[in-house]
C-alpha positions in Angstrom: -28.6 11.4 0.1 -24.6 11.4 0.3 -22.4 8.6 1.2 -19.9 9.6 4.3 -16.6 9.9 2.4 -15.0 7.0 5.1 -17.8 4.6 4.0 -16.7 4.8 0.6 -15.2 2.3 -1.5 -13.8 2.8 -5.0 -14.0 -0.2 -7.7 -10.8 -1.1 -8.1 -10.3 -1.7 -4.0 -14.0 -3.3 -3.8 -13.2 -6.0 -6.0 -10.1 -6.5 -4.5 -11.6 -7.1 -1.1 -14.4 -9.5 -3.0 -11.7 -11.5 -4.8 -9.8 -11.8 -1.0 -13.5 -12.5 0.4 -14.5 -15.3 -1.6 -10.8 -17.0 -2.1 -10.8 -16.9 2.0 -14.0 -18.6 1.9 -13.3 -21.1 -0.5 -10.5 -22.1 1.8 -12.4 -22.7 4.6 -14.7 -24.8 2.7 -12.1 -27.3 0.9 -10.3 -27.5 5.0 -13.5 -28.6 6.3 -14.2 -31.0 3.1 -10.9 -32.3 4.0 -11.1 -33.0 8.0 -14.4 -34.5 7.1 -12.8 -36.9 4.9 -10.3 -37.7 7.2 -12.4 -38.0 9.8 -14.7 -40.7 7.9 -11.4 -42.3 7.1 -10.0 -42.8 10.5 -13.7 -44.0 11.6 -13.7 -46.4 9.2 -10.1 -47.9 10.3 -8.9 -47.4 7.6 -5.0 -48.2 7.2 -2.0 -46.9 5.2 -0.4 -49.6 3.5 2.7 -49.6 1.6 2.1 -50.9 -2.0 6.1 -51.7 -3.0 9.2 -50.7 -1.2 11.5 -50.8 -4.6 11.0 -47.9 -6.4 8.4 -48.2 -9.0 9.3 -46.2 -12.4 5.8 -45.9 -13.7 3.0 -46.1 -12.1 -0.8 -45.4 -13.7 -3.9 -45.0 -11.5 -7.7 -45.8 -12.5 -10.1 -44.9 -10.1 -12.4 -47.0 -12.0 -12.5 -49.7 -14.8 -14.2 -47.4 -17.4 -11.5 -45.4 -18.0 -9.3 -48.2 -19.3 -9.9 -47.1 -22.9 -7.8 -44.6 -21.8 -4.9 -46.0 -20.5 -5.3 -49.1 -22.8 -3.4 -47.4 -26.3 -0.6 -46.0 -23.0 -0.4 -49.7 -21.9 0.0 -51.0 -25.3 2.8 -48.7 -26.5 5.0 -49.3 -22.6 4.5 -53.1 -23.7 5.9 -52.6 -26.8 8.9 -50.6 -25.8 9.2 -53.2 -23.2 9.0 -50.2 -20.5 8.5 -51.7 -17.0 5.1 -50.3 -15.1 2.8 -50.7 -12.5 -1.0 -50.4 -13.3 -3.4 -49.7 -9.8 -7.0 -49.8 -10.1 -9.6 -49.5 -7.5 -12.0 -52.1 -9.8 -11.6 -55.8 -9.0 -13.3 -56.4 -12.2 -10.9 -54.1 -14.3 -10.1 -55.2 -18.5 -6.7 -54.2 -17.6 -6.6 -58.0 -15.9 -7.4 -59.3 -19.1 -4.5 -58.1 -21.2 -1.4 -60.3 -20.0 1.3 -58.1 -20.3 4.9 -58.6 -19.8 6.1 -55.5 -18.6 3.1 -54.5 -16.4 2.2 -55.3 -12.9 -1.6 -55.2 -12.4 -2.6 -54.4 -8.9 -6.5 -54.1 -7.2 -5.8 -51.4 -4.5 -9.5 -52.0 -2.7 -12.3 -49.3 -3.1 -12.2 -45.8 -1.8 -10.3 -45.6 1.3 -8.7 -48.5 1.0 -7.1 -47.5 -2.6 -6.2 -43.7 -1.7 -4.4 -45.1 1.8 -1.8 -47.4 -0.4 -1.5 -44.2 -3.0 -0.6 -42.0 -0.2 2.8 -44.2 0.7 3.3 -44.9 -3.1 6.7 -45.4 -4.0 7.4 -44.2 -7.9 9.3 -42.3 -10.1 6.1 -41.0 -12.0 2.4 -41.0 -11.5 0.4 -41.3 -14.5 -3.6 -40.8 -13.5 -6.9 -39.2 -15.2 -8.1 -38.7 -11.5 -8.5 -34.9 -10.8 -8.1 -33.1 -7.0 -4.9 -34.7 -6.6 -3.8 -33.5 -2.6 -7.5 -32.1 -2.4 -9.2 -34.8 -0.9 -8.8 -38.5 0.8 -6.0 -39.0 -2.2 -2.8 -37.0 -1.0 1.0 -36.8 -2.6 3.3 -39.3 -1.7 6.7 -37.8 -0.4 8.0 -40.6 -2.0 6.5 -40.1 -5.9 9.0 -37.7 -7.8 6.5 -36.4 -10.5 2.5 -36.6 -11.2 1.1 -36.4 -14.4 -2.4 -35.5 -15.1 -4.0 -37.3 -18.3 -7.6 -35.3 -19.2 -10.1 -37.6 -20.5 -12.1 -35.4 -23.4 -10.9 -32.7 -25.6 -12.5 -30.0 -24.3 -12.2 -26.7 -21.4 -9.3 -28.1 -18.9 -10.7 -25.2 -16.3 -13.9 -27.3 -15.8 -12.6 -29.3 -13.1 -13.8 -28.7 -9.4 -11.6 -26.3 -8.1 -8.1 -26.8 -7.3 -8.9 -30.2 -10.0 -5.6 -29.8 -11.6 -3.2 -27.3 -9.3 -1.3 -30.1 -7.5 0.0 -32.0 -10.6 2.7 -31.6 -12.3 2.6 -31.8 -15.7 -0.5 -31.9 -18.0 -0.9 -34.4 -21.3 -3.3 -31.8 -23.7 -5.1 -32.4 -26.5 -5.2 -28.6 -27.9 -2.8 -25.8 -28.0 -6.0 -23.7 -26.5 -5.8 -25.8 -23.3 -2.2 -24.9 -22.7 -4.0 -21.2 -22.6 -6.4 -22.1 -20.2 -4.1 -23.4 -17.8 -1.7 -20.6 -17.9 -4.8 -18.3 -17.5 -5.7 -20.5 -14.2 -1.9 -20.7 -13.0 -1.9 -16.3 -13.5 -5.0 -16.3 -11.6 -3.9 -18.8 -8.7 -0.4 -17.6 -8.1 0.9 -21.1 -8.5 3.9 -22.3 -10.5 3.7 -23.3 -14.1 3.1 -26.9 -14.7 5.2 -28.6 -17.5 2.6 -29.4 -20.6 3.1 -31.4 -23.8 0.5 -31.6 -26.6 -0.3 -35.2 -26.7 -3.9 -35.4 -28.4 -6.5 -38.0 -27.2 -5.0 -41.5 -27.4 -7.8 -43.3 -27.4 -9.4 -41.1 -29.8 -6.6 -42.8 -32.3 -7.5 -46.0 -31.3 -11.0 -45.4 -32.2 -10.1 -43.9 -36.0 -8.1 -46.7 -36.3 -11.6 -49.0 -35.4 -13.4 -46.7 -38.0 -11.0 -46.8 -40.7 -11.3 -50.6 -40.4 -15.1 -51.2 -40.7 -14.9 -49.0 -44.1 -18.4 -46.9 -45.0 -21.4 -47.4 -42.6 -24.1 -49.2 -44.7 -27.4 -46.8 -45.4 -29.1 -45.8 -42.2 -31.4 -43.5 -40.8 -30.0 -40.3 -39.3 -29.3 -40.8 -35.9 -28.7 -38.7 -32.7 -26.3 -39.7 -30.4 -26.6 -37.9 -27.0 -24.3 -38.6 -24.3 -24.2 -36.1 -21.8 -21.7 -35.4 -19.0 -23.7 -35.6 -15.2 -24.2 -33.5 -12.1 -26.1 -30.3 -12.0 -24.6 -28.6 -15.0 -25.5 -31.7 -17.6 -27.9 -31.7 -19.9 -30.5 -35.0 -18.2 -30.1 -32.6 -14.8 -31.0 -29.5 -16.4 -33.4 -30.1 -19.0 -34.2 -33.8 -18.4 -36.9 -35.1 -20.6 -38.1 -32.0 -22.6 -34.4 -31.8 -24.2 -34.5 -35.7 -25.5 -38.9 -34.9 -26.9 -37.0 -31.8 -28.5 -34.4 -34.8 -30.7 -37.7 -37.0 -31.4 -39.5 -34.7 -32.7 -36.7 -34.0 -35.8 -37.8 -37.3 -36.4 -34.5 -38.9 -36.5 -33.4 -42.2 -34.6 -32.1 -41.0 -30.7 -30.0 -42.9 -28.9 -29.3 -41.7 -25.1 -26.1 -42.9 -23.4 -25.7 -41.0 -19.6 -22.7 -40.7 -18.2 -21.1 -43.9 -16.7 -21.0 -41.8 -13.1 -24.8 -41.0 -13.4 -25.9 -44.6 -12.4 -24.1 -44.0 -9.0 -25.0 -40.5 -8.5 -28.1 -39.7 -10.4 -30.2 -42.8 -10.3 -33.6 -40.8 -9.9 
């Protein structure tokens, strides 16, 4: 049986009207996600607060005190260029409290909400933060911050993030030449400017070959498997659970399971 001519569609214009089909819908989705959020905020009376009126000329963001061996070997070297900064973390309990610098203002900004309201009127020059979804969610860009920077914390695909995860920064600190790649790719496919890039490696990565370099040779040992997956649906204890870690035993070597910090909140089952 033969299609009417008007009904037909050729390839090139049927994937066209896909790509417009599914980028309109994942507008819609990220606007609701967004007046939901704001919606929860203003219910909660939540409250914009102003964390400095002076301009601040660094400031670095943790959304949570395990990412502090991140922005530790960063703290360390501003300290010992004697570079003035501001370090805001939405942990009370945060290591960073524990390191008594002279150049670095610590500063608990309150959980959730409470953090991403004080952010939002931030006053700084720069904005140094591993957080991702910057202006996608509760945490939006200050009128008053001049430039963000987005710090990735693994070596790996920079595209991974949710999407939008990376579009609203502007400047990326990469560990590979291959990332830069990925982020023009995602920039060509977006339509958005570039974003200034510099090939930085993995700072605390240096901090930890430093560590090893120090112990000297590990003493004899059996063979062991570390397995520290990343969570949500894609990671390996959501995917293949159990049947994945029998797998390890049965090599017969010594398995040692570490799940991701953000599992304990989001995948306690």
């Amino acid at each position: 049986m033969l299609m009417p001519a008007f009904l037909y569609i050729d390839p090139g214009t049927g994937g066209m009207l896909f790509t417009i089909i599914f980028a309109a819908l994942g507008t819609v989705y990220y606007l609701v996600q967004a007046l939901s959020v704001k919606l929860k905020f203003m219910i909660s009376g939540g409250k914009a607060e102003s964390i400095s009126e002076e301009k601040i000329p660094i400031a670095i963001f943790s959304d949570h005190k395990r990412y502090f061996n991140i922005f530790e070997p960063i703290c360390d070297e501003l300290e010992r260029r004697g570079q003035k900064a501001s370090f805001l973390t939405a942990s009370e309990d945060d290591p960073i409290f524990e390191k008594n610098y002279k150049n670095i203002d610590c500063v608990y900004l309150g959980e959730g909400n409470k953090a991403f309201s004080k952010l939002n009127l931030l006053n700084a020059t720069m904005v140094l933060s591993t957080t991702p979804s910057l202006d996608v969610f509760q945490w939006k860009r200050s009128k008053d911050v001049n430039y963000y920077v987005h710090i990735p914390h693994a070596p790996d695909d920079i595209t991974k993030y949710r999407m939008f995860g990376i579009d609203s920064y502007d400047a990326l600190l990469l560990s590979g030449a291959y990332q830069i790649d990925q982020v023009r790719e995602l920039e060509h496919l977006r339509g958005i400017p570039e974003k200034e890039t510099a090939l930085v490696g993995i700072p605390y990565m240096d901090e930890m070959k430093k560590r090893l370099e120090k112990e000297g040779a590990a003493a004899e040992h059996d063979r062991t498997v570390l397995l520290a997956p990343s969570w949500g649906e894609s990671g390996i204890l959501s995917k293949y659970g159990e049947k994945f870690i029998d797998a390890l035993i049965a090599t017969g070597y010594h398995v040692i399971v570490r799940p991701h910090p953000q599992s304990f909140a989001s995948e306690k089952e």
